[in-house]
Structure formats: structure tokens, C-alpha cells
C-alpha positions as CSV (number, residue, x, y, z in Angstrom):
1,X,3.4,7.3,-4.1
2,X,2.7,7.1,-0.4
3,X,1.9,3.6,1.2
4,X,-0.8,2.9,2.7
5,X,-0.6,1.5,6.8
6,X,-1.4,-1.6,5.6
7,X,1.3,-1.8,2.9
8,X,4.1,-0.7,5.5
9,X,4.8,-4.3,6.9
10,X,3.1,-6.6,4.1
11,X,2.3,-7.0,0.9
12,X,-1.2,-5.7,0.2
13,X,-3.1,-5.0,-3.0
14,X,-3.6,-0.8,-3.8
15,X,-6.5,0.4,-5.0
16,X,-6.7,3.8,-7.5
17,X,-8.7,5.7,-6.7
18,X,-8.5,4.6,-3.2
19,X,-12.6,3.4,-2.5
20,X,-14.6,-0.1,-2.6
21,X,-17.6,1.3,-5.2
22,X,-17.6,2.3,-8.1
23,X,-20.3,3.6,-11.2
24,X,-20.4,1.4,-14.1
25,X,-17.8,2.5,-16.5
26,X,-15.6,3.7,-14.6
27,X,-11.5,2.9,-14.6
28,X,-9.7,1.2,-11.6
29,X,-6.0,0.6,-11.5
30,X,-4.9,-2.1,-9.0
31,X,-1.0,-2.6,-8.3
32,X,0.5,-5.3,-6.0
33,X,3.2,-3.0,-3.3
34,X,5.8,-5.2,-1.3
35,X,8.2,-3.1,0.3
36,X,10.8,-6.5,-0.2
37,X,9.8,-7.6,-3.7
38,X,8.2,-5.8,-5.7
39,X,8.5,-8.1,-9.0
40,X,6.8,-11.6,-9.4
41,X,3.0,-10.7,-8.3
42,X,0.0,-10.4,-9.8
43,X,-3.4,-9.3,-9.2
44,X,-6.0,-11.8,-8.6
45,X,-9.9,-12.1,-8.7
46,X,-12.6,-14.1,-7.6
47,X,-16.1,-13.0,-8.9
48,X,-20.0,-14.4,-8.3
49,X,-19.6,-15.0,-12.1
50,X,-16.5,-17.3,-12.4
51,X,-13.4,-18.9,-10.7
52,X,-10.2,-17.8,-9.4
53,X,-8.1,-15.5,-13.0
54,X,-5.3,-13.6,-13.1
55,X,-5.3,-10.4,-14.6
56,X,-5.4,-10.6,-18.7
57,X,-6.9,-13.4,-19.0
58,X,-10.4,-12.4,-20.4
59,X,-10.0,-9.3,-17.4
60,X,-8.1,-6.2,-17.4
61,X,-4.6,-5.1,-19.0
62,X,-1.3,-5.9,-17.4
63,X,0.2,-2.7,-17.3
64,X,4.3,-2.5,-16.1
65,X,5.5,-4.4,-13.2
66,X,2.6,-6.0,-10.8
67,X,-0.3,-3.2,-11.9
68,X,-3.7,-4.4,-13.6
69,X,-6.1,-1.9,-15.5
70,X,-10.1,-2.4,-15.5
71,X,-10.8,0.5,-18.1
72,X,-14.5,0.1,-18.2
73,X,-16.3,-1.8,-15.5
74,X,-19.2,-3.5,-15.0
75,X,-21.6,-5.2,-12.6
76,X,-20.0,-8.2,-13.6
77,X,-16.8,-7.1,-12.1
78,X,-17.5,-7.2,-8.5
79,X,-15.7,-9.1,-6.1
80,X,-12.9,-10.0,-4.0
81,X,-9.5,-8.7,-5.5
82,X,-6.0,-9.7,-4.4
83,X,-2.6,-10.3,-5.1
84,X,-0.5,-13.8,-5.4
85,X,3.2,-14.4,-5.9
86,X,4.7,-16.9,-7.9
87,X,5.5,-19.3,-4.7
88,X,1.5,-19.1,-3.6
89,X,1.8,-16.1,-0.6
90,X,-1.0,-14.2,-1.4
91,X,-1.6,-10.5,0.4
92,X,-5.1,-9.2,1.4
93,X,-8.3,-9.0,-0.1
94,X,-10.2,-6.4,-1.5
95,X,-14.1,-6.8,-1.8
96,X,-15.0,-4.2,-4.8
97,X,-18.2,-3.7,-5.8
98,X,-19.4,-2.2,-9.4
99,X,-23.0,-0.9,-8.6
100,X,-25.1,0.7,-12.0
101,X,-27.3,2.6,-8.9
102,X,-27.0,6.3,-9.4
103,X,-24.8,6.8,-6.4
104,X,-22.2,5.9,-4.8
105,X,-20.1,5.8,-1.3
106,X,-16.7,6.4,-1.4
107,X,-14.7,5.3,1.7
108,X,-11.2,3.1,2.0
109,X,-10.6,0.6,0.4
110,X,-8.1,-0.8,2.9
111,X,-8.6,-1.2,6.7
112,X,-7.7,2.8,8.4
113,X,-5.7,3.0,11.4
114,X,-6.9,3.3,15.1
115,X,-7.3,7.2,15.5
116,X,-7.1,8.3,11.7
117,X,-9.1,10.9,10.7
118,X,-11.7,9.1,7.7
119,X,-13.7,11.0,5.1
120,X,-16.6,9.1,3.6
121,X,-18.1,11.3,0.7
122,X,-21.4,10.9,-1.1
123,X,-21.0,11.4,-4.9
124,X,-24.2,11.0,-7.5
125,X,-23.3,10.4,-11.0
126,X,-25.1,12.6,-12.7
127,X,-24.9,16.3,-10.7
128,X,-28.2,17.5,-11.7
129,X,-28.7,20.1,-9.0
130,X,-26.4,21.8,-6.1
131,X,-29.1,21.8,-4.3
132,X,-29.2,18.7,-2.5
133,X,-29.1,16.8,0.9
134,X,-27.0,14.1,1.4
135,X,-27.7,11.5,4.1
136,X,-25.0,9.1,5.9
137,X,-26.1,6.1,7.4
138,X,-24.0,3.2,9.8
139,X,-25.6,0.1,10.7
140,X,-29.3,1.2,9.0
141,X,-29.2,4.4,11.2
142,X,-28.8,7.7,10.0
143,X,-26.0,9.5,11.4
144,X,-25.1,12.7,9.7
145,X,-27.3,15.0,7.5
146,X,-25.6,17.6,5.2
147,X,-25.5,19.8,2.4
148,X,-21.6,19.2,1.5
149,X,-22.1,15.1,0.6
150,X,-18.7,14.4,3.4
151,X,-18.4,13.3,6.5
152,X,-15.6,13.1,8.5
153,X,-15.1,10.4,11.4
154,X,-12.0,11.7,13.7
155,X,-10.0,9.3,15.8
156,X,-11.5,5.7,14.4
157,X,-11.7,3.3,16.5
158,X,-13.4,-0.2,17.2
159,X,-16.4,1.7,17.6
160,X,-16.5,3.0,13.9
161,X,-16.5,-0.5,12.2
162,X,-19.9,-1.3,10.5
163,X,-21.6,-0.9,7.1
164,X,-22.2,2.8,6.1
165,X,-24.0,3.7,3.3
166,X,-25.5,7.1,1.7
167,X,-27.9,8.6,0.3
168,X,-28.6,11.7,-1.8
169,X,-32.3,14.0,-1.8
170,X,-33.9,13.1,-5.0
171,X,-30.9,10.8,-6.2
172,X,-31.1,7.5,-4.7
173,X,-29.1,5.5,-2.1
174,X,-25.9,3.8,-2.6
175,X,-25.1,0.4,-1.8
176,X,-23.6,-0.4,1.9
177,X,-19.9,-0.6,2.5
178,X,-17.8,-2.6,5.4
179,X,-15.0,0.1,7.1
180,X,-12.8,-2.0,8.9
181,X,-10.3,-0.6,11.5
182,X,-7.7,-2.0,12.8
183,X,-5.8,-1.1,15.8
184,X,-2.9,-3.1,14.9
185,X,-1.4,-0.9,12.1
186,X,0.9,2.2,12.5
187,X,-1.4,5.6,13.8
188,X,-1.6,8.4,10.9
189,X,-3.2,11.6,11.0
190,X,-5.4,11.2,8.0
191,X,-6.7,7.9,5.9
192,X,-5.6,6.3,4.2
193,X,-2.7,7.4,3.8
194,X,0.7,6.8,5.9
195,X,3.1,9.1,6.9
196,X,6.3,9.5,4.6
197,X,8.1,9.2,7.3
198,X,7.5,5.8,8.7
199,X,8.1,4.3,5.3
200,X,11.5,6.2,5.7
201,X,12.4,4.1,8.5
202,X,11.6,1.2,7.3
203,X,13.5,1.6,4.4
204,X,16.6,2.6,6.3
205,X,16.5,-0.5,8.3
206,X,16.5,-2.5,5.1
207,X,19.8,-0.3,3.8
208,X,21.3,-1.0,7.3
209,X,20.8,-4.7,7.2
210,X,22.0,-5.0,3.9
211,X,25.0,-2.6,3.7
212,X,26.3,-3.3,7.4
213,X,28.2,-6.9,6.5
214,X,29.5,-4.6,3.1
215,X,31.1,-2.2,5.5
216,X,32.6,-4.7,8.0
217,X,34.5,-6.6,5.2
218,X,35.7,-3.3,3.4
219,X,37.1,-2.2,6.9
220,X,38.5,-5.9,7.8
221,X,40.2,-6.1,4.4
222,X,41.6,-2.2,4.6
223,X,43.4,-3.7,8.4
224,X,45.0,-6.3,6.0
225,X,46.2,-4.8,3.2
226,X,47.5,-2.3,5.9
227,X,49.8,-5.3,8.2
228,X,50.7,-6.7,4.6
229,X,52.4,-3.1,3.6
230,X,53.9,-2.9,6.8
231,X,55.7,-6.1,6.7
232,X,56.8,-5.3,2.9
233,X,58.7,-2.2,3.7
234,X,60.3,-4.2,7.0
235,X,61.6,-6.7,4.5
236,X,63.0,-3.8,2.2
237,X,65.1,-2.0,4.5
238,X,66.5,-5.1,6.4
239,X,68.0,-6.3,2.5
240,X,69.3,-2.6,2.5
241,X,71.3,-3.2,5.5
242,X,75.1,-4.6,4.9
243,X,76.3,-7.6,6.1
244,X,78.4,-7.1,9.0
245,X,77.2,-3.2,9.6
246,X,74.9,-2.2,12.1
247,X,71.3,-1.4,10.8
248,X,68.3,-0.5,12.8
249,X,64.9,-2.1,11.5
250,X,61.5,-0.3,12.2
């Protein structure tokens, strides 16, 4: 699985599928990615309803390694989502929000890079009809107006950040989401998703850090076990040599 921009240089909570709202019901997976450690976090909440819990206790399933499952949400689930190591660091926060309105806008869950490509789609739960037209809105104003329930902002930048929300002819309005971007984090031609290779890179640099001390004993100990041969044969073919004859030692 690819990383998210956010995820390349931190340790950052993931979100599956990759949006902030969500219909009652539905199933969200959240893992804990740390491109150092990944063992030894776990995901953390902190709802309207109750204090700071890990995940399993009276929330979610502990799946393998650092991954929590909500298999059906509710209302009651909303809030900020994160994860915590067992020395205190925590990563960021994730505000999710489990609405029971009849629609829904999808968008990152995780701040986008400056000059990403971000799709924002408009989905109703119950597709009654094909028929429909679906309305964005940023800030309270309507921006876009279509029949296909996307839209699609190209190169993000500063300028993009506000609350968006949408809503469907004949099927409600969804409730308003933050998109944060941040011109800190690597560019990527589509969001929110990083390209592989950058999280090549980085992993390279880790092998090289690691494996570059390795390599300099192996080739300090190889120079001598090489002198220590040398000297051996020297002493083998002076104690060939008779006393009193000449001999020539290499």
C-alpha cells in the first residue's frame, strides 16, 4: 500500500477508505504507518461522548499489528482519531464524522499536497434515481453544479482550504468538511496518494545508513585477515631455509 504525503516523513494515522464522513453503518479500518517503527502503536479516540480509549476497549477490533476495525458505525462514533506509541509520541489527528443524513461528501482524510490534483465526490446512500444534480459548495457558496456527483480541484493550493460540502437534487445535503493543504509536504500528481517513488528513496537512505558501517568493517576485517596470511607464509619459508645456506624471503 502506497503512503500517503503525510506518512512519508512521520508517523500519521491512515484512514480506509481514504475520506472524513461516513453513513451510519458503515466499516472503517484505521492503521498506524511509521516508516521507522511500525510496531508498538495504537489507535486512539477522543469522542463528544467520552474520554481519551484505545482501540478494544468498549470500540473497535484490534486487527494485526497497529490496525483498528469500526465494523458498524454510528453517530456516536465521531471524533478526533489518532495514533500514540508506547513512550507518549502521538502522530496526527483525524476529525471523522459519522452523519445518519442521507448523503455524504467524500474528500481526504489527510491534508493534500500543494498542487495535487483533489476529487471531492457526492454520494447519496440510497441511489434512487440517475437522474440527479449534484451541488458543491466551499465556504456556503456554490461552486460547481453537475450531473456526475465529482469535482475535481487541480493544483491545490492555499486558496482551496475551507469547508466544502454537497448536496444532491431531491436527496439532501451532506454535512461540511475542512480540506486542509499544506505546502509543506512532497508534490504528487493526484491525492492522496504519493508517488512510489519517493517512498523508494526514503527507504534506500534508511538501507544506506544502516548497511554502510556493515560494509566498512567487512572490508576493514578482509585488509586484516589479508596482512595476517601474508606474514604466515613469510614465517613458513624463512623456517624452510637451512642454517648456513642462502635463502631469499618474499
Amino acid at each position: 500500500m502506497q503512503l500517503t504525503p503525510f506518512c512519508l516523513v512521520l508517523s500519521c494515522l491512515q484512514v480506509s477508505p481514504d475520506r472524513s464522513q461516513f453513513f451510519r453503518y458503515e466499516s472503517i479500518s484505521l492503521s498506524c504507518k511509521d516508516q521507522i517503527n511500525s510496531t508498538g502503536w495504537k489507535v486512539k479516540r477522543k469522542t463528544s461522548k467520552g474520554g481519551v480509549r484505545p482501540c478494544s476497549s468498549g470500540w473497535g477490533t484490534a486487527l494485526s499489528g497497529s490496525t483498528c476495525l469500526i465494523g458498524n458505525t454510528y453517530p456516536s462514533d465521531s471524533g478526533v482519531y489518532w495514533c500514540e506509541s508506547l513512550n507518549g509520541e502521538r502522530s496526527n489527528g483525524v476529525n471523522i464524522t459519522i452523519t445518519d443524513r442521507t448523503v455524504v461528501l467524500e474528500s481526504p482524510a489527510l491534508p493534500v499536497s500543494e498542487g495535487a490534483a483533489v476529487t471531492l465526490r457526492c454520494k447519496a446512500e440510497k441511489k434512487n434515481s440517475t437522474d440527479h444534480r449534484f451541488i458543491f459548495y466551499k465556504d456556503d457558496r456554490s461552486i460547481s453544479t453537475n450531473s456526475t456527483g465529482e469535482m475535481t480541484i487541480h493544483g491545490a493550493s492555499k486558496s482551496d482550504e475551507g469547508l466544502y460540502k454537497c448536496s444532491i437534487s431531491g436527496g439532501g445535503e451532506s454535512l461540511v468538511t475542512w480540506l486542509a493543504v499544506d505546502a509543506s509536504l512532497p508534490p504528487s500528481s493526484s491525492a492522496p496518494m504519493a508517488t512510489s517513488s519517493s517512498d523508494s528513496v526514503f527507504r534506500l537512505m534508511c538501507h544506506l545508513v544502516v548497511g554502510i558501517p556493515y560494509m566498512l568493517s567487512t572490508v576493514l576485517l578482509g585488509l586484516i585477515y589479508r596482512d595476517r596470511k601474508r606474514d604466515g607464509c613469510r614465517k613458513k619459508r624463512q623456517r624452510r631455509c637451512h642454517h648456513g645456506n642462502s635463502c631469499l624471503v618474499l
